[in-house]
Every structure is written in structure tokens, then in C-alpha cells.
DOROBA-367600 format. One record per residue: z, x, y of N, C-alpha, C in turn; residue in three letters. Coordinates in steps of 0.02 Angstrom, whole numbers, padded with zeros to 5 digits, always signed. Layout:
ZXYZXYZXYALA;...
//
This chain:
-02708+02332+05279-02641+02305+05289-02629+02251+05237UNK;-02571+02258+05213-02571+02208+05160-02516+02135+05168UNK;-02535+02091+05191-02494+02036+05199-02470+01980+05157UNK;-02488+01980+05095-02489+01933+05053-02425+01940+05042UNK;-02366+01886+05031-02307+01872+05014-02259+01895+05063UNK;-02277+01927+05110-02226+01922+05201-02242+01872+05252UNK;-02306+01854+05274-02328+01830+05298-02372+01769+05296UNK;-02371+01703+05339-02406+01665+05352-02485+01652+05389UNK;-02527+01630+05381-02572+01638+05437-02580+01589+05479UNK;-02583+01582+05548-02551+01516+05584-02630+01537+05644UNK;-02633+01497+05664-02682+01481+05721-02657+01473+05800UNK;-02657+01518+05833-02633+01477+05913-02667+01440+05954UNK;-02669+01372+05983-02683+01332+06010-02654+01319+06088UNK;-02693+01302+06132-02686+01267+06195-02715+01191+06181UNK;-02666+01137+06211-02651+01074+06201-02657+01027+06252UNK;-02675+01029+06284-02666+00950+06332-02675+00904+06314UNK;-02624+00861+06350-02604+00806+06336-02589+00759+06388UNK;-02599+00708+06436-02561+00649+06431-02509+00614+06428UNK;-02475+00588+06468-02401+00541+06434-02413+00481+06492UNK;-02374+00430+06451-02390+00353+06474-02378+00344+06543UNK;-02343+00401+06578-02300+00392+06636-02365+00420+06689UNK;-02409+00469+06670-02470+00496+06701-02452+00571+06706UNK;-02420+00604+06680-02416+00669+06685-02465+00695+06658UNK;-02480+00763+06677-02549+00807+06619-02493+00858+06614UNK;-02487+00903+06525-02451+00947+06521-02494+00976+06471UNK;-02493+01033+06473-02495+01100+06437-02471+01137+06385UNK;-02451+01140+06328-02439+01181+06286-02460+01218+06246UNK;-02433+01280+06213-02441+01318+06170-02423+01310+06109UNK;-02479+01299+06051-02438+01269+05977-02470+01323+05931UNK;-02416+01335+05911-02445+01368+05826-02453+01310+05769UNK;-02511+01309+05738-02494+01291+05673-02531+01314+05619UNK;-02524+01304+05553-02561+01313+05499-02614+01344+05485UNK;-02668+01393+05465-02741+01404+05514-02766+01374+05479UNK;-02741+01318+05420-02806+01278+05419-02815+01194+05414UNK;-02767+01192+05479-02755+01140+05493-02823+01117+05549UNK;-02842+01065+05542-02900+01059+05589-02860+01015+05639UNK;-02931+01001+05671-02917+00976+05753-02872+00909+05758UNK;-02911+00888+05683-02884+00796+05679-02809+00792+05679UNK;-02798+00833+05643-02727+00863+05588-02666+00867+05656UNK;-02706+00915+05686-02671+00935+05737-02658+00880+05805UNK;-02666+00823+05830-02689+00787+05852-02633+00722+05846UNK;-02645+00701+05778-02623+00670+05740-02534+00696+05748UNK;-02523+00753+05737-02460+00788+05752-02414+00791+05818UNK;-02482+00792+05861-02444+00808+05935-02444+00747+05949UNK;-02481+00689+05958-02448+00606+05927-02389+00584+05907UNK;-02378+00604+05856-02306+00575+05811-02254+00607+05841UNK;-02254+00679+05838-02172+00734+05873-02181+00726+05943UNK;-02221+00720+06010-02194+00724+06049-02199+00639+06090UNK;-02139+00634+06126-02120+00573+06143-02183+00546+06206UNK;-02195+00458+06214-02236+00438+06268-02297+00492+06281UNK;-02337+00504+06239-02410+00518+06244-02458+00474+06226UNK;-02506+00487+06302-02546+00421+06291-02616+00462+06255UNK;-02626+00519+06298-02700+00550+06236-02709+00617+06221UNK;-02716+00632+06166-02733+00719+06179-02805+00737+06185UNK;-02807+00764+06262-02844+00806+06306-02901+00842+06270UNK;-02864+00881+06263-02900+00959+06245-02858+00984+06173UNK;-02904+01021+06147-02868+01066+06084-02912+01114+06081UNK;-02889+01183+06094-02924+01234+06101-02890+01290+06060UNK;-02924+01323+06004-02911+01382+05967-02919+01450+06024UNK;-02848+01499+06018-02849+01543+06042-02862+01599+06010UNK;-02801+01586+05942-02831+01679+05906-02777+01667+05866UNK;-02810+01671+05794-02770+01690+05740-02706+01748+05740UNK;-02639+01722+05701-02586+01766+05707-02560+01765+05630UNK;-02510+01795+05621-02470+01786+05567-02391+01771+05600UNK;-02365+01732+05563-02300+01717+05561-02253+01750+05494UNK;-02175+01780+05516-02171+01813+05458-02127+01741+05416UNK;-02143+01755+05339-02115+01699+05279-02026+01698+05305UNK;
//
């Protein structure tokens, strides 16, 4: 299969997280596949609002995203 110049290669992730208020939440993130854990971390920090820590970061299974 040939993907070079359609496609991205992105990583899917499960996320927990934390927020200042005491909630635990859950998400599903794509990013980059070669973005590491720190990277990723560091990210769900800055974009999502009142998080106090991230939990968990767990690799699910490589995908492509189309360009």
C-alpha cells in the first residue's frame, strides 16, 4: 500500500487527566506518531483548561490521517 504524500501517520492515545475542581476524565487523542509521552503531556497541559495532572498516557494503535 502506498501512502507517502496522502497520508499522515498519527498515534492514538487514551489520556487521563485531572482538573483543579477534582474531576477524573478520559480522552481519546490523536497525535503525531512521533511525538512522545513528554510532548504529549506538555500539550494536554497548555490546550485543555484547569488541569491539575496528567494521569495516564497510553498508546493504542497506530493510524493514518488523510493530508
Amino acid at each position: 500500500m502506498q501512502t507517502e504524500g496522502n497520508w499522515n501517520d498519527v498515534c492514538v492515545y487514551a489520556v487521563n487527566f485531572s482538573t483543579l475542581d477534582g474531576r477524573h476524565i478520559e480522552k481519546i487523542l490523536i497525535f503525531p506518531e512521533k511525538f512522545t509521552k513528554e510532548i504529549i503531556e506538555k500539550a494536554v497541559l497548555k490546550r485543555f483548561r484547569q488541569i491539575d495532572k496528567v494521569e495516564r498516557i497510553e498508546a493504542w494503535c497506530g493510524a493514518l490521517s488523510l493530508k
